[in-house]
N, C-alpha and C positions, 0 to 999 in steps of 0.2 A: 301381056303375060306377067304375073305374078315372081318376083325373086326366090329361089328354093329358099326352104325352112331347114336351119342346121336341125332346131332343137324346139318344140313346142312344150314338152315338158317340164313342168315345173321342179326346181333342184334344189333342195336343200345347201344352204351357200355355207353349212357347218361341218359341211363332209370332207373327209382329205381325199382333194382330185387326184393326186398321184403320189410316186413315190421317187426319189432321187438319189443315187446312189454315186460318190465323188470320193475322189483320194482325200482331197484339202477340202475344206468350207471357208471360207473368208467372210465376216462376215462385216459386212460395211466396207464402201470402197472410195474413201476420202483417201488422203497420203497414204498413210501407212496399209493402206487394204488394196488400193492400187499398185503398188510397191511389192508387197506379199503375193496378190495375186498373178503377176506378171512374174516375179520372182520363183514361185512352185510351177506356172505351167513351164517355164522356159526348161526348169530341171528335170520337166517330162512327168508331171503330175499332173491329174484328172482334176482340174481346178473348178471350183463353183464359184465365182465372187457373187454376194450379194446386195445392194444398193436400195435405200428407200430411197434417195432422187432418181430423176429420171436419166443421172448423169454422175460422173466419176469427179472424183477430185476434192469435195469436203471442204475444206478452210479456202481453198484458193477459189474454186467455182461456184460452190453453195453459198458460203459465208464471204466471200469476196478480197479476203484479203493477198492480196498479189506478190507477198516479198516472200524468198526463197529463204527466210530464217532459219540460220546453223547451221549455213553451208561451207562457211568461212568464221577465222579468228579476225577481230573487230580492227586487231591493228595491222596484220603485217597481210593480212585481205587472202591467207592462202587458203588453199579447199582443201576441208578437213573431212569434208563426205563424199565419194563420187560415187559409181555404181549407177544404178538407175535415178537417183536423184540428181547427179549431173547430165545423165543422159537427156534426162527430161528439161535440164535447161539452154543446153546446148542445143537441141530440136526446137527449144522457143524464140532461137536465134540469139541468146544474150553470150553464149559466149561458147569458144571451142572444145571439142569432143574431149580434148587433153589438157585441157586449160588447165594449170597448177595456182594462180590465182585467179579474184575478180576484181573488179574494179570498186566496186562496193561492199561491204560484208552481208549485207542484204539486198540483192540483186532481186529484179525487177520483173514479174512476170509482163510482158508488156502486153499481151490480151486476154483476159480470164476464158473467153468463148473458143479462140484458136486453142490453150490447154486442156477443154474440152474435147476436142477434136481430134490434138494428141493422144492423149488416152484411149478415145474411141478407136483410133487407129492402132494405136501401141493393141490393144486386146485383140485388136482383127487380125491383127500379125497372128498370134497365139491360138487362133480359131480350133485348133488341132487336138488344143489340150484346154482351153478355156472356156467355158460357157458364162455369161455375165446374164444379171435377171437385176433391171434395176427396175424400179416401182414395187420392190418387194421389203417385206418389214419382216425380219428376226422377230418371231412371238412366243416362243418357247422352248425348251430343251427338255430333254429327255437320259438322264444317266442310269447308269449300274456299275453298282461298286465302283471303281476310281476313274470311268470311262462315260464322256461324253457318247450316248447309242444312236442318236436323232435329235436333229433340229428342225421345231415348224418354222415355216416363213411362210406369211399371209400377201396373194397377189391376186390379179385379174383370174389365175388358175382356180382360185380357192385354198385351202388353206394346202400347203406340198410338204410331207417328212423328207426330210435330207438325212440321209446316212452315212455321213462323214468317217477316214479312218482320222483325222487328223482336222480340229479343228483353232482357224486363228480369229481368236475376238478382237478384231479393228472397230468397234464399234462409237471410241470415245469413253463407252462411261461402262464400259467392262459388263451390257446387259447380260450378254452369252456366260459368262464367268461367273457372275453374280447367280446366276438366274441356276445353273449346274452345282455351285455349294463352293464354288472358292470363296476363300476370306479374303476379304478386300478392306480398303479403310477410306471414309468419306467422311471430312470436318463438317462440325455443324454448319459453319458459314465458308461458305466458298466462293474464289475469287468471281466478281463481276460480269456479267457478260454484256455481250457489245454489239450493237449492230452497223453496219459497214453501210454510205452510203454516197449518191455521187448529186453535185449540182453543176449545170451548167451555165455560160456565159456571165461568166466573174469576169472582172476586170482585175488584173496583174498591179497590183499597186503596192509601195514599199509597207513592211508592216502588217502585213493583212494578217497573220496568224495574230498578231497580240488585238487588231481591232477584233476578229472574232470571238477572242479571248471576253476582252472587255464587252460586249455584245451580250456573251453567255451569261456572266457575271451579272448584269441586268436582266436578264429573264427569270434567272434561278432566285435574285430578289425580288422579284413581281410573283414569284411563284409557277412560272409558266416550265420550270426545267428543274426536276429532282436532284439528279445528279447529273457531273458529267467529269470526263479528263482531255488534258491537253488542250483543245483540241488539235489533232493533228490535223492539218489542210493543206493539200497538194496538189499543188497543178501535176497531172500524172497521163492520163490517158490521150490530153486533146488541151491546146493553149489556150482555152479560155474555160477549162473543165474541170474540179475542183473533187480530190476522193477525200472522204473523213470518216475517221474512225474515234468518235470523241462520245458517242453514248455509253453511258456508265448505269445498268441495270443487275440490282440483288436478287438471285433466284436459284430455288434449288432446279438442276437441269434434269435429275432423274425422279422430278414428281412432277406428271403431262401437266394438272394442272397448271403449275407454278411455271412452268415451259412455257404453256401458252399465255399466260399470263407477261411474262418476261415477252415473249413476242410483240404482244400488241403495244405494250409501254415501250417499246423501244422502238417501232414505227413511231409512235406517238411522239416520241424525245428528238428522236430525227427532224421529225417535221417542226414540232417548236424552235428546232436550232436554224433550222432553213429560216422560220417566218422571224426570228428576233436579228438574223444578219442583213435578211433584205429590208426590214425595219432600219435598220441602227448602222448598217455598213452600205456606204454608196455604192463601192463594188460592187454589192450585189443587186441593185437598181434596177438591171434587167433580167436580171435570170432567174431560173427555173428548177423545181427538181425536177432531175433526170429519174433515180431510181433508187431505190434500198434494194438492198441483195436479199433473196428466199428466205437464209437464215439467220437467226442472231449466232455471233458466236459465243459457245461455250470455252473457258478456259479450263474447267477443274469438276470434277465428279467424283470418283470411285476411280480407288487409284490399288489394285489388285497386293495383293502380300505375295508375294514369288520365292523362290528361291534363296535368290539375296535383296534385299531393300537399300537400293540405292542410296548415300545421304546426302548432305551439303561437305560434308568432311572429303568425301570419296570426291566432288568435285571440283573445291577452293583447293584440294590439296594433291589436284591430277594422278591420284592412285590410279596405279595400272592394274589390270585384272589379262589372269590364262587367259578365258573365255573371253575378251572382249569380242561384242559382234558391230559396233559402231561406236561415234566420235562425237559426243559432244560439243560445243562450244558458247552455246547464248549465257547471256549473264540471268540472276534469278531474279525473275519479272515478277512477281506477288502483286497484283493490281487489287489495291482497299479498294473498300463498297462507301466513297465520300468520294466527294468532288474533290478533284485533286487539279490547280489550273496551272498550265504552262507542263505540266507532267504525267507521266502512266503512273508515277508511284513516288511513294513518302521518300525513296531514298535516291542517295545518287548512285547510279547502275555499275559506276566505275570501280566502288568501292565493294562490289559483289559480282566481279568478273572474273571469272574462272579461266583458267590455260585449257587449253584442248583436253579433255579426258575423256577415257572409258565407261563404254556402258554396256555391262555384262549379260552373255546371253541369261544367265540364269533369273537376271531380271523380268524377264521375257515369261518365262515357266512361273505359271502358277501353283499355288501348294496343292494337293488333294487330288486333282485333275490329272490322269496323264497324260492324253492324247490333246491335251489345248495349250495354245500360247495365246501371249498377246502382245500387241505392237500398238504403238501412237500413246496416245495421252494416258490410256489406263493400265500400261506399266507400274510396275512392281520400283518405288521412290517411295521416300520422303516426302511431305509436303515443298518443302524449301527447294529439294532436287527437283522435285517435281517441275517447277516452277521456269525449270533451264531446257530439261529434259522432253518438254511437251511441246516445243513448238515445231514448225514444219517439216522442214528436212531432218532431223533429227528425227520426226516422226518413219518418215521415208526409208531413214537407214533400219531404223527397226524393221518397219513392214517387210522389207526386202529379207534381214535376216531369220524371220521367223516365215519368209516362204520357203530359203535355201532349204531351213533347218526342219520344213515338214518333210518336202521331199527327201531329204537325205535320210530320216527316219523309216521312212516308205520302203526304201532301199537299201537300207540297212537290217529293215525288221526290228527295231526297236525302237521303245516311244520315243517322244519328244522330252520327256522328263527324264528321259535317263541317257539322252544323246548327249555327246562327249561335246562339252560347249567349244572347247581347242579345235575340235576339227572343223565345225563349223563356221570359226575363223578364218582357220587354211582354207577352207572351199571359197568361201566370201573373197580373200586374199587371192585366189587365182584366176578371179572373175574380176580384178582391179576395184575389189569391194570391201567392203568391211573396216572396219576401225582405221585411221589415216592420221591418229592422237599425237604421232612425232612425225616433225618434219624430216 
């Protein structure tokens, strides 16, 4: 006997299959969209998040990078972010629920797939108020007058209108923002991107970063390696297992082309660095590549006009702000597009390390739009601030505050543009969240 037939008809795959109707839209569920979206269901918001991997988490699960960056001040190791971004690493087992320092300023996801798993779980908590749709792509936006009305997102459904009251663009390169008519600002050349990747059964020998170093240095003169930096190489996961983070690839990230491009050349730089160590480094004599991670990572895109425009002044000079909704702390990472060896950058980090400072909700709020925020990388900075301002946890404090601050809009009946950025401090603050700038 034959399996019943759902559907023989033939369907137009350009049709919108339905329609969805949500308090918040998130849209991208890396840090700051995970953060965001757990953040609005918990305040009892209809939350949508949506996700083009098959999976949450962004820089640390997509792109692979495992460190908890601007969770802590570099010297005295205390947590300048808690809220859901400690929660999350306390659940990874690196440290406790109330912990006031770490041991590291950049503490250790110790399995990128368990923080997978986390999250997966952390949203199934929220089942009540959360719906997650990952495999799905943000493709379009639909405004009136100062109001985001509908967002398409293209899936296995076909193309679904979302009708959002409130929507937060986590997407990285601000498409939702951009795409609805905020002003944003994107340098012709922007920082580098990188792809993250692992080799196995290295041998542990004195020196191995400078022989891989010199290794590099020979390929890139044979021609076999463009660019590259540092290289960073770390026994991390497993004693004979080796993570790096040393490809150095120029590309704009918001033109697919030049995305995909950037893609393959950096498989491609990965593996030249693998075949010129197991060449040239005996260490590497019997090993393997293990894996490159899905994505390259992106540093720098389209970086939104807000409100207020964060700068390098507001951060070398720890200005406090009303409205602060998060804390600060990394120094300003700017990675050149040249091979930079033994280093991420031309300068020394020490001389461009900033004291814990404020990062204002109004940074958050885009000009034109009222019902959208944004959280993570395409925050409302300066390029220079930008530079501090973009990496993990740090992204994490945002997402979280721009979920407080949808819901509390929802609830209050007024936008997000004109929500009182003070209170949504206070609220942050009574949830042992929000800005943590002074000890």
């Amino acid at each position: 006997m034959s399996a019943p037939v759902i559907s023989a008809e033939p369907k137009s795959t350009h049709q919108t299959s339905r329609t969805i109707e949500t308090d918040v839209l998130v849209c991208g569920g890396g840090c700051a969209g995970s953060a965001a979206a757990l953040a609005a269901a918990r305040a009892g918001a209809k939350t949508l998040l949506v996700e083009k991997a098959p999976f949450a988490g962004g820089i640390i699960t997509s792109v692979g990078l495992p460190y908890f960056d601007g969770i802590a001040h570099i010297t005295t190791k205390r947590i300048v972010v808690r809220g859901i971004a400690l929660e999350l690493l306390s659940k990874s087992g690196v440290c406790a629920p109330d912990a006031q320092t770490v041991a590291k300023h950049n503490p250790t996801i110790p399995n990128t797939f368990e923080f997978k798993l986390l999250l997966d779980r952390s949203f199934q908590e929220q089942k009540d108020n959360l719906t997650v749709l990952f495999n799905s792509f943000i493709c379009d936006s639909h405004s009136s007058g100062d109001r985001i009305e509908s967002v398409t997102i293209a899936n296995k459904d076909g193309l679904v209108i979302v009708k959002p009251k409130v929507v937060i663009d986590c997407s990285g390169d601000a498409d939702v923002a951009a795409w609805a008519g905020a002003p944003f600002e994107q340098n012709a050349e922007v920082q580098p991107l990188t792809l993250h990747f692992r080799i196995g059964h290295v041998q542990r020998v004195p020196d191995i970063s400078k022989l891989c170093r010199e290794a590099l240095v020979k390929a890139q003169e044979r021609g076999e390696l463009p660019q590259f930096y540092g290289p960073g190489v770390m026994f991390m996961y497993a004693n004979d297992e080796i993570y790096i983070h040393g490809v150095r690839v120029p590309a704009n990230p918001t033109d697919a082309a030049d995305l995909s491009r950037a893609e393959m050349q950096g498989r491609a730089d990965a593996h030249a660095m693998f075949r010129a160590w197991k060449r040239d480094v005996p260490a590497f004599n019997d090993s393997f590549f293990v894996e490159a991670y899905p994505w390259i990572g992106v540093r720098e895109s389209r970086r939104i006009l807000g409100q207020y425009v964060l700068n390098e002044d507001d951060l070398m000079k720890a200005r406090r702000f009303d409205d602060a909704i998060a804390t600060g702390c990394w120094y300003l990472d700017l990675h050149p597009n040249k091979t930079v060896i033994g280093s991420a950058n031309d300068f020394d980090p020490k001389k461009v390390q900033p004291e814990p400072y404020d990062i204002p909700y109004r940074s958050l709020v885009p000009q034109k739009i009222s019902n959208l925020l944004v959280a993570g990388r395409c925050h409302s900075a300066t390029r220079g601030a930008h530079a501090s301002t973009r990496v993990t946890v740090t992204a994490m404090a945002m997402g979280e505050a721009a979920g407080v601050a949808a819901a509390m809009s929802l609830k209050e009946k007024t936008s997000v543009a004109m929500l009182n950025g003070q209170r949504v401090r206070e609220t942050l603050a009574a949830q042992n969240a929000g800005p943590f700038t002074d000890s």
